[in-house]
VMD Tcl script that draws the C-alpha trace (Angstrom):
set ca {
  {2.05 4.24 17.57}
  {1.04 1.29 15.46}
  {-2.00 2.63 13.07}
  {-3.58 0.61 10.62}
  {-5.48 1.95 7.55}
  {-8.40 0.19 6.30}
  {-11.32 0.58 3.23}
  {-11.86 -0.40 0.30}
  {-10.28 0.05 -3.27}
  {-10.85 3.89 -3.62}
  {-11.18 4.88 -0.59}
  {-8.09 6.98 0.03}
  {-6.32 4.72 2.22}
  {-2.76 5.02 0.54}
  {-3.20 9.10 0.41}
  {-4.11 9.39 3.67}
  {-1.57 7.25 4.76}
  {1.03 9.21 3.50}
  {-0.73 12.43 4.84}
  {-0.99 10.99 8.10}
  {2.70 9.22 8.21}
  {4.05 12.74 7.54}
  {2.27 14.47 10.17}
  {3.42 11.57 12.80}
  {6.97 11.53 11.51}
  {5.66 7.55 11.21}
  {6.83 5.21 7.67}
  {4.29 4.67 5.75}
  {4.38 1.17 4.59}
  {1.54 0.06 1.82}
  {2.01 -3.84 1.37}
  {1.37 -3.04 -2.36}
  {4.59 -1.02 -2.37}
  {6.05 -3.51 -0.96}
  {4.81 -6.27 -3.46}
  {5.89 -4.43 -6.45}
  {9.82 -3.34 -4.89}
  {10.07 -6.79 -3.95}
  {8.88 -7.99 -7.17}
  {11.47 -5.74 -9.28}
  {13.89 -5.92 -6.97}
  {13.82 -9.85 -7.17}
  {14.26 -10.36 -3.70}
  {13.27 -13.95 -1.86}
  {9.85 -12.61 -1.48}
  {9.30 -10.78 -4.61}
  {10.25 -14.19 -6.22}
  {7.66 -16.19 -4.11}
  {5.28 -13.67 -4.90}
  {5.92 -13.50 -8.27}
  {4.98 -17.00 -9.27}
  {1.61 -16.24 -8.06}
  {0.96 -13.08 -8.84}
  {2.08 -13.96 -12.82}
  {-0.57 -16.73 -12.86}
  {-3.49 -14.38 -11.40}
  {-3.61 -15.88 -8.13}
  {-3.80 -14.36 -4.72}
  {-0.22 -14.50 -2.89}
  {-0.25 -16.68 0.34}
  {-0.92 -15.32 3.79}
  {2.49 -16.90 4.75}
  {4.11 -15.31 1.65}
  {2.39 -12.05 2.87}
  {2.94 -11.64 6.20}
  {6.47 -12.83 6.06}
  {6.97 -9.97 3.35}
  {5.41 -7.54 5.89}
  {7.44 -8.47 9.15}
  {10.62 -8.21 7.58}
  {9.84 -4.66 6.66}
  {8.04 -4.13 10.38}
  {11.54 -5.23 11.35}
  {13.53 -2.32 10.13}
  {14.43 0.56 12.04}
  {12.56 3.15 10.90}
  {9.13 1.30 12.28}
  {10.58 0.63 15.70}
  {8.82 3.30 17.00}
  {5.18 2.78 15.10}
  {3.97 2.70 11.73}
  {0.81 3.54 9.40}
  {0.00 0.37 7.55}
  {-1.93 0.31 4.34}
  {-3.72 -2.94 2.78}
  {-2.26 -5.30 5.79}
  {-4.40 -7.24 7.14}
  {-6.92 -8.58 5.24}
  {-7.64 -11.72 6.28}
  {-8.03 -13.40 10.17}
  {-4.70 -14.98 9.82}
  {-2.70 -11.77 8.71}
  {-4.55 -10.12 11.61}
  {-3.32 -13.06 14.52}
  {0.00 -12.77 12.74}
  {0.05 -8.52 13.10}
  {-1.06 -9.00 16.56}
  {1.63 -10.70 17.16}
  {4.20 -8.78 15.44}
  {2.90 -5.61 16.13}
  {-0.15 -5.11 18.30}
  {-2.11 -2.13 16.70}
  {-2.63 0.92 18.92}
  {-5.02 2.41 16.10}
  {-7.38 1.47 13.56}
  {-8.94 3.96 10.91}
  {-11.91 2.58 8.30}
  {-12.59 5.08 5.83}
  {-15.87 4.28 4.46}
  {-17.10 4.88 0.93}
  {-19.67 3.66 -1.23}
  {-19.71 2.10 -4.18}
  {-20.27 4.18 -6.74}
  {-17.83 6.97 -5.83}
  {-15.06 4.13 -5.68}
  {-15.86 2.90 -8.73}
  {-15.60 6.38 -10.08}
  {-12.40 7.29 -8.67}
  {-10.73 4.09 -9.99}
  {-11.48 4.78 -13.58}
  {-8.94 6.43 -15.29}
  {-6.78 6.17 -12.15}
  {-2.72 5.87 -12.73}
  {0.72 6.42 -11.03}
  {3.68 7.70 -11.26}
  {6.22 4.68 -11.61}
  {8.96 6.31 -9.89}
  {7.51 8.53 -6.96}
  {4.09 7.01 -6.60}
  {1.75 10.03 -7.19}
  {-1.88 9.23 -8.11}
  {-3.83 10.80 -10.81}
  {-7.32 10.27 -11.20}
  {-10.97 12.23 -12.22}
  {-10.47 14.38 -9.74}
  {-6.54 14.96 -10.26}
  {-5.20 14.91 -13.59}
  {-1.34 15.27 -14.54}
  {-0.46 19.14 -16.06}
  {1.21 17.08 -19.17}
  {-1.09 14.02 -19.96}
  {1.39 10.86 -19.42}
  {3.66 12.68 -17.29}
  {4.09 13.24 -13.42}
  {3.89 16.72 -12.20}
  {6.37 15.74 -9.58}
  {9.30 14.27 -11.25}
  {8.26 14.49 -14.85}
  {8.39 10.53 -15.42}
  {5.89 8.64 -17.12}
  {2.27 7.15 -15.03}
  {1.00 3.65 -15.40}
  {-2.37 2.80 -15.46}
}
mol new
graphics top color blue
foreach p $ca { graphics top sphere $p radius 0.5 }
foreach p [lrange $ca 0 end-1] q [lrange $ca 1 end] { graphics top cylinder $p $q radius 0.2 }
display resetview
């Protein structure tokens, strides 16, 4: 089952992704994940999207959605997926479509002022990718409760 996740900043779309992806044995595949292990990793796409992303502009949908299919293509996603922060614009949707036609569609709705709220003061844990925020703060301020390794703002 293809599933896609959408809402806005906030909204809870990576957590319950990941909720979700474990319940329906599915990957989980965030394009901002993806982004930053291509980015550190260097790869042919982390490179292209490096040059924009360094001088503050958006990455292109071609950039983007070639980033995404290769991962689409693995073997893990053969069998569906839960995709988080892909599409998000008309052309990454025609391109998914064609890719992947989506079985599933969740928007989780939220209004401003609560997303605002839970995105200040929100970090992560570099390694595992834990979220801490107002309403979930670390044990040890700095430090993931998981794997003890420092968050990032």
């Amino acid at each position: 089952m293809n599933i896609v996740m959408m809402g806005v900043q906030g909204s809870g779309k990576g957590t319950q992704s990941k909720l979700l992806a474990e319940k329906l044995s599915l990957p989980h595949i965030s394009t901002g994940d993806l982004f930053r292990a291509n980015i550190s990793q260097s790869t042919e796409f982390g490179r292209k999207a490096k040059k924009y992303t360094d001088s503050g502009q958006l990455v292109p949908d071609t950039v983007v959605i070639d980033m995404v299919a290769d991962r689409l293509g693995r073997d893990d996603a053969a069998s569906g997926f839960i995709l988080d922060g892909f599409p998000r614009s008309a052309v990454q949707l025609a391109a998914l479509e064609y890719l992947a036609p989506v079985e599933r569609a969740v928007m989780l709705e939220l209004d401003d002022a609560t997303a605002i709220a839970r995105l200040g003061g929100r970090s992560e844990c570099a390694a595992c990718g834990i979220l801490y925020g107002a309403n979930r703060q670390p044990k040890k301020p700095g430090a993931c409760d998981h794997c003890g390794q420092p968050l990032k703002e």
